[in-house]
C-alpha positions, -999 to +999 in steps of 0.1 A: +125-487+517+141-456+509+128-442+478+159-446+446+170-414+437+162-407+397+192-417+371+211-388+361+194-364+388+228-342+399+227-331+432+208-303+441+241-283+449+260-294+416+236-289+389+244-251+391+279-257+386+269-277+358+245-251+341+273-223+349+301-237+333+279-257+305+269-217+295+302-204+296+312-229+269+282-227+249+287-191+250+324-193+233+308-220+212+282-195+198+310-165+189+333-196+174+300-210+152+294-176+138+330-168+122+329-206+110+296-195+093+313-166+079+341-186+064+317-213+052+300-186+028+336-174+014+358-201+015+360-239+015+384-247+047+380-234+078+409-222+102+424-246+120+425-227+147+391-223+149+379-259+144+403-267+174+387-244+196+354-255+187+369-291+190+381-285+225+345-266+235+328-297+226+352-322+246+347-305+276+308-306+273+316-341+269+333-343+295+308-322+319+278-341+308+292-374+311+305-362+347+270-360+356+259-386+343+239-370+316+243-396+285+221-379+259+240-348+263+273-365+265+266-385+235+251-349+213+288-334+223+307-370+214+289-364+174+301-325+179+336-339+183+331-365+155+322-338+129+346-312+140+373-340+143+364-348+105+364-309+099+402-309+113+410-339+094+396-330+059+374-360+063+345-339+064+340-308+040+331-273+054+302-277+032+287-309+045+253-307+062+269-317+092+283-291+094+254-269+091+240-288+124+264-275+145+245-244+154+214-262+158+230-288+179+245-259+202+208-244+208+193-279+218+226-280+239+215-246+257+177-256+257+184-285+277+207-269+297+176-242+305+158-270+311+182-283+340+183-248+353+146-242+359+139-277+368+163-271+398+185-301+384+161-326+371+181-347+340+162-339+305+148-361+283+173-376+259+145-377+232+157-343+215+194-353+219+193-384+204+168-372+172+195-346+165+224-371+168+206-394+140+206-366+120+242-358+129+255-395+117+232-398+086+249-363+076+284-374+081+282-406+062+300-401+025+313-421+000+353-431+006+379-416-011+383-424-044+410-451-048+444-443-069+447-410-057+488-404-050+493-398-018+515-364-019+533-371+013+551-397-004+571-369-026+589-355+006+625-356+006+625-362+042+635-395+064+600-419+063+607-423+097+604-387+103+568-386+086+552-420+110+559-398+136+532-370+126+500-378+142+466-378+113+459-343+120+496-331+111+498-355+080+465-336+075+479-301+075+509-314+052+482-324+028+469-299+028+495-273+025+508-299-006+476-290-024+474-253-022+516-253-041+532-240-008+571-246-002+573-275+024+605-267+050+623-285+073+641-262+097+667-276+123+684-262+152+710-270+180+699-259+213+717-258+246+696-283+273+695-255+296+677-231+271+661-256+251+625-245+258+629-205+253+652-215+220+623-236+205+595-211+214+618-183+200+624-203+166+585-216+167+573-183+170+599-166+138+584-195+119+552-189+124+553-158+112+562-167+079+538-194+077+528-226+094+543-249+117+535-284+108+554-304+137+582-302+159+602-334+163+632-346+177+664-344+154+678-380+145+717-374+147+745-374+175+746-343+198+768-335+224+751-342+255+746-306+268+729-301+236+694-314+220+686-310+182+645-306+170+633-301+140+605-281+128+582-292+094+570-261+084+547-245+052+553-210+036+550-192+004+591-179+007+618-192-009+645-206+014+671-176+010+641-153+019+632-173+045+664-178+062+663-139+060+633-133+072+647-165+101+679-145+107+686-177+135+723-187+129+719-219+147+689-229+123+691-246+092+666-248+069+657-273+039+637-277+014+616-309+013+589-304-014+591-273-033+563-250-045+541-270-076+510-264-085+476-279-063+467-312-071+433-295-077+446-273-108+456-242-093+485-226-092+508-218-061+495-178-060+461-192-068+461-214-041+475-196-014+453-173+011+465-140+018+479-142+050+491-176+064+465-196+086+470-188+121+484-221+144+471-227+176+496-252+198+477-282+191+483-279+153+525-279+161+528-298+193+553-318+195+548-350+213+575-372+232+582-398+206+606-426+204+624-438+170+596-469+168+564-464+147+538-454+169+499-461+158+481-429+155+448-442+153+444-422+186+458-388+185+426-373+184+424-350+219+394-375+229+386-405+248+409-404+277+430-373+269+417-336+268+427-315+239+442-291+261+470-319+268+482-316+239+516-296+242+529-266+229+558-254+217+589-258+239+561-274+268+570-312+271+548-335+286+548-329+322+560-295+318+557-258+330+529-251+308+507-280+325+521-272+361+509-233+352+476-248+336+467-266+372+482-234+387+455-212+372+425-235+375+435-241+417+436-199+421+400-197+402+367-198+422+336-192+401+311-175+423+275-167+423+268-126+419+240-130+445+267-139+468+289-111+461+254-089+465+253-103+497+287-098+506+283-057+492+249-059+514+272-067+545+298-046+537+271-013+534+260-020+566+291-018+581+299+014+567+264+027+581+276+012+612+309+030+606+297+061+604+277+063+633+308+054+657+324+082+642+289+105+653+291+090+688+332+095+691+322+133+682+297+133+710+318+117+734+350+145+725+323+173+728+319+167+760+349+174+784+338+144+813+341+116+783+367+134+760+388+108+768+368+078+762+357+096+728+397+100+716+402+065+725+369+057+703+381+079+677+411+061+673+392+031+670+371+041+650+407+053+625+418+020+625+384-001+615+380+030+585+412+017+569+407-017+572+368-009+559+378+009+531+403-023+521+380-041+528+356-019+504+381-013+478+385-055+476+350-065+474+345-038+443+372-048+424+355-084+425+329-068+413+341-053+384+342-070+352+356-055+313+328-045+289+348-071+268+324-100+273+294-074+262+312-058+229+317-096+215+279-104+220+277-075+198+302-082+174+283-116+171+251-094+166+267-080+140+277-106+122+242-124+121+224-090+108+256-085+085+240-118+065+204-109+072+202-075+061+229-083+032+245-050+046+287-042+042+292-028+077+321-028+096+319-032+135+348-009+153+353-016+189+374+004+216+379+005+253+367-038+253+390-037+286+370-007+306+356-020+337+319-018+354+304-033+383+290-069+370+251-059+374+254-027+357+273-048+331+244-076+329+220-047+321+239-031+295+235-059+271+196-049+262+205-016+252+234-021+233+222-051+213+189-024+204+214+004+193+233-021+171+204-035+158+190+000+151+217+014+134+223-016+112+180-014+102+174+022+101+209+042+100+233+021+075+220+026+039+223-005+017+259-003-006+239+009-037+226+040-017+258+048-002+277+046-035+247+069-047+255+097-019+289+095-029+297+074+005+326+040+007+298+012+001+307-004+033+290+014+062+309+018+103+292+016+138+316+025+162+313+015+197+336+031+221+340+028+259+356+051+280+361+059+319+355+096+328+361+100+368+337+079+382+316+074+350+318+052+324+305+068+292+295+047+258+294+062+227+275+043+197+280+063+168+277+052+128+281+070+095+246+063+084+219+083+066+210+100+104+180+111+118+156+135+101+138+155+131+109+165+102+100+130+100+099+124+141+082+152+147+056+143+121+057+101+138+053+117+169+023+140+162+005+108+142+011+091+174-005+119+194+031+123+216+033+161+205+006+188+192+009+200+159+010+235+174+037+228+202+071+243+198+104+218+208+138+221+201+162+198+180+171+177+207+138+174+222+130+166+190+156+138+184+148+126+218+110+120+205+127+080+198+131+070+228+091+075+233+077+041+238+059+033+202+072+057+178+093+043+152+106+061+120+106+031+098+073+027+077+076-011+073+078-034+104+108-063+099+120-093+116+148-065+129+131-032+140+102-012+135+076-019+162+086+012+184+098-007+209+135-010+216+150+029+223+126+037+249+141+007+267+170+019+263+161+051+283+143+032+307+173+010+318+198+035+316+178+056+340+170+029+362+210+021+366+216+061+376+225+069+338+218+094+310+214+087+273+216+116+247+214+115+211+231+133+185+226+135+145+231+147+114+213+141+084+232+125+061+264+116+081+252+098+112+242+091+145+261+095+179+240+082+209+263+081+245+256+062+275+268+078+308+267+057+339+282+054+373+311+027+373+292+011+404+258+014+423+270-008+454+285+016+478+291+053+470+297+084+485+275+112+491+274+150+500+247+156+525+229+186+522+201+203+538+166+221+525+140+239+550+155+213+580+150+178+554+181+163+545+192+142+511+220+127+500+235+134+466+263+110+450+299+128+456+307+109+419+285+140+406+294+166+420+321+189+406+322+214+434+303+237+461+302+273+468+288+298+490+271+325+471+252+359+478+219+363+470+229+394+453+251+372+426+219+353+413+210+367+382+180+354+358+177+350+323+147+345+301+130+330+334+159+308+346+187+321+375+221+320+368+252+323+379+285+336+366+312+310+375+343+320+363+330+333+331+305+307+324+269+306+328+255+278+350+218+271+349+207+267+388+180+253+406+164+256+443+161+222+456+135+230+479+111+244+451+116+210+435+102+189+466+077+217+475+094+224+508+095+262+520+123+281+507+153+303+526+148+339+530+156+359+500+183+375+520+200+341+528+234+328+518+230+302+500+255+270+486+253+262+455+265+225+445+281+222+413+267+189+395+283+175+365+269+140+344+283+135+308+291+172+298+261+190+311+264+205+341+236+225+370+243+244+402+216+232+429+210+257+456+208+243+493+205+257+525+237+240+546+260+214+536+264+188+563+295+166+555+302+136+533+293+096+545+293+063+527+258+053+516+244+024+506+216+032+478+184+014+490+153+010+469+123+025+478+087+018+476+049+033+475+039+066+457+077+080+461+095+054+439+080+075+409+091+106+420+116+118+391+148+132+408+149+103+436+167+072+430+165+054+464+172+060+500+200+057+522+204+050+560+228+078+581+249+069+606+224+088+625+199+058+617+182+085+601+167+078+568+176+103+537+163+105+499+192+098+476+189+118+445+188+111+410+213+132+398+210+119+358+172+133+357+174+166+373+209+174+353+185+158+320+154+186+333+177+212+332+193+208+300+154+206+286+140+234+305+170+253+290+166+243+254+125+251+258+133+287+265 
């Protein structure tokens, strides 16, 4: 008898769909759980925009557990919707204890789904799940509303008929908006059936702007039958002749239904209101096909059999474009492991090698007047399967490439938790979110940045009392901007913190036995002392920094991607540090040159350009040749003295190739250039992997094997060796 396969086991080749999409939500949930905490310490309502993200996050994990037939997981999201269905609804307070188990409910969420991933899809215990949903319903519990309490709804000068057809969480809303002494609205407007859905949007949005769109709902009233009347319930803090300014929509008419008073809780109108108008996602002002009968609302909660998404928008009936484009967008998504995309780049490199040495045999075959023919017929080939290579190329990076968006909000989250931590005013500015990189250079960027962040909030931003003291704003910046530069992306993290002191690294790193007292270094050898593994400049170790460990792993990954990090400060104003990268390490290509009969290949995103020099035009300075290029002096350097291979005759032409990375720039001399090819970057093993100046190897179309240079380190030794003299 066959053996019963364990309840709630997925399938070996679902559970990674599970795990992938369960992260992605968990993910949004985490960003979304931060701002509520933020509005939990200075306020007492959330957004409603928020809670209905958060509310629609936890439905689908509902919905994704309970697909797989995972019931404590299902039933941990089902108590996530209860509370944040109680959050929308007023029934539960922002400061209940429930909702303080939201985050914690989240992380056993994401251990269990860590769980599932290493266990290769074995179901985990519902122990943990269910322990945390007890404590979930004992929180929610609370003593019913006190009885007597007017119900303010009751005031509006509106048809009752009108008001059974809001659903709990728009009677909600009203409430709400009762309470804080805003003006209650209702505007109505005519609309032609063949415009309907652009008119209502159009009016929507204008009202929206000046406050908050409570419901849209069928007119009652005779219309012509080309034509369709809807009103919209609406709060604001204008008056109505303001409003219908601010409106300017002829065909809307607008009444006043409950006018401004002051809160039931005391305060007045001014008191009351925010200062700018919640924002309104579609779910708060959906309207909903309804018929003139009372409808029970008992379940209008996006829930059991409906997801919130369904609920329509503005100008979207049920049925409509917006659904139809909805199922549009999820048919024309595939999610898709990276590995698989590696593999596809993998294929894709070989080609090219494959490509190029075609193109070598073609040139053979031309050479050679008894097969010139066969070789033009090859070399036409050979044009044709270049262009569709290169598409094909061109297609498989672009997959590849993804916004540093996704990276810049983990470190806004970053920020926020240190923000409350540290109890430090700092503002987080972000620009260039939408510059793209290749996915795994992307993946390994998140380290580094999360340690500058960190760093800068720890050691650079002084605490408010400080800054006032040095005459600075109390609230500190980090600024974090992202910008493509040819074919490099380059990442500046700067602040306006207390800087860097180079007296008190050097002194760190001569305690830590990194420099003798005795040895002379310049300012930014001296600055660059941090990214030495162990040497911090903090004296106290916290929960945040001060172990040494952190900037020297930023140098280490940054190197290891092909990149270049370089510090700047100031004492007393701040900190730059940039990040300068390659856009993408899958295919790239090179400039071969040649040293003493060796070849290597050097990445054509580096270099800037090549000459042909006379020996006579070398000059040297303080130990270093030079050349004069066009007015400028550029540091050079003999290749084959940096490998140990014999050098040219000092009577030789020489080229000189022209490298630039971030704004440094160094002339390497060669002996011949020998064309440019598409490489694939391979890594390379044994004693030669630690050779600085080598980043991998590459295959020729030749099938010969070159070194690939690390163009990053010897641009870096240059700029050093220039600075020491």
């Amino acid at each position: 008898m066959a053996a019963r396969r364990p309840k709630n086991r997925p399938r070996s080749k679902a559970y990674r769909e599970f795990v992938s999409e369960a992260e992605e939500i968990l993910e949004r949930m985490r960003g979304d759980l931060a701002d509520l905490a933020d509005q939990r310490a200075t306020r007492d309502e959330a957004e409603p925009d928020l809670v209905n993200r958060l509310f629609r996050s936890a439905h689908s994990l509902k919905g994704l557990a309970g697909m797989f037939g995972l019931d404590g997981m299902s039933q941990l999201a089902h108590h996530l919707e209860d509370v944040l269905d109680g959050l929308r609804l007023g029934r539960v307070p922002l400061s209940s204890p429930a909702v303080g188990l939201l985050d914690e409910a989240v992380t056993v969420f994401s251990t269990l789904t860590q769980e599932m991933s290493e266990s290769a899809g074995t179901a985990p215990s519902d122990s943990v799940a269910a322990a945390l949903v007890a404590r979930i319903e004992a929180a929610v519990r609370s003593p019913a509303d006190s009885p007597g309490t007017t119900d303010p709804v009751a005031r509006l000068a509106v048809d009752p008929a009108l008001l059974r057809a809001l659903t709990e969480y728009e009677e909600h809303r009203l409430r709400e908006n009762m309470r804080r002494g805003r003006r209650i609205v209702l505007v109505e407007a005519t609309f032609e059936i063949l415009s309907f859905e652009e008119g209502l949007a159009e009016l929507t949005k204008s009202v929206r702007e000046v406050g908050e769109v409570l419901s849209t709902l069928p007119a009652p009233g005779d219309t012509p039958e080309s034509q369709i009347r809807f009103s919209l319930l609406a709060a604001t803090d204008l008056d109505e002749l303001a409003l219908e300014s601010a409106l300017d929509l002829p065909n809307a008419r607008i009444r006043t239904v409950a006018a401004p008073v002051s809160g039931e809780d005391g305060r007045g109108p001014e008191a009351a209101t925010p200062a700018s108008p919640p924002k309104v996602t579609h779910a708060e002002s959906a309207p909903v096909e309804r018929s003139g009968q009372n409808d029970s609302h008992s379940g209008d909660r996006p829930g059991d059999g409906e997801s919130a998404d369904s609920v329509h928008g503005p100008g979207e009936p049920a049925g409509g474009a917006s659904e139809l484009e909805s199922l549009k967008s999820i048919s024309d998504t595939v999610r898709v492991d990276i590995k698989k995309l590696d593999e596809l780049m993998n294929l894709v490199g070989e080609l090219v090698i494959q490509r190029s040495a075609i193109a070598g045999i073609a040139a053979r075959l031309c050479a050679d007047p008894a097969t010139a023919r066969v070789g033009t017929e090859l070399s036409k080939l050979h044009k044709g399967l270049d262009r569709k290579l290169q598409e094909l190329q061109s297609g498989v990076l672009e997959v590849r490439m993804v916004p540093l968006r996704q990276v810049f909000e983990k470190l806004s989250r970053v920020a926020r938790r240190l923000r409350r931590d540290l109890a430090k005013e700092v503002r987080l500015e972000i620009k260039g979110a939408d510059t793209e990189l290749d996915k795994l250079l992307v993946e390994e960027l998140v380290d580094p940045l999360v340690h500058l962040v960190r760093n800068a909030f720890d050691h650079a931003i002084e605490s408010p009392a400080e800054r006032e003291r040095t005459g600075k704003p109390p609230t500190g910046t980090i600024r974090i901007e992202a910008s493509q530069r040819g074919n490099h992306v380059v990442i500046e993290v700067a602040d306006d913190g207390r800087g860097i002191d180079p007296a008190v690294v050097r002194a760190r790193a001569e305690a830590s036995g990194l420099v003798s007292p005795g040895e002379v270094l310049s300012q930014r050898e001296t600055l660059e002392l941090i990214f030495s593994p162990g040497l911090s400049t903090r004296e106290e170790v916290t929960e945040t920094s001060g172990r040494g460990v952190g900037m020297d792993v930023v140098r280490a990954n940054l190197t290891a991607l092909g990149g270049l990090v370089d510090v700047d400060s100031t004492i007393g104003r701040g900190t730059r540090i940039t990040l300068t990268l390659p856009i993408t390490l899958a295919i790239i290509q090179a400039l071969i040159v040649g040293v003493a009969g060796q070849r290597f290949a050097i990445p054509l995103t580096s270099v800037l350009e090549t000459l042909l020099v006379e020996p006579g035009s070398i000059q040297r300075s303080e130990g270093r040749e030079m050349l004069n290029l066009r007015g400028h002096p550029l540091t050079l350097r003999r290749l084959a003295r940096e490998f140990g291979l014999p050098e040219a005759s000092s009577d030789a032409k020489l080229y000189v190739v022209v490298l630039g990375f971030g704004d440094s720039r160094l002339g390497l001399l060669v002996d011949r250039l020998d064309g440019q090819q598409d490489t694939v970057i391979k890594p390379i093993q044994g004693p030669i992997q630690n050779v600085r100046g080598v980043t991998g190897a590459t295959e020729l179309g030749d099938q010969a094997a070159v070194l690939v240079l690390d163009v990053s380190a010897l641009v870096d030794d240059a700029v050093r060796r220039r600075e020491a003299a």
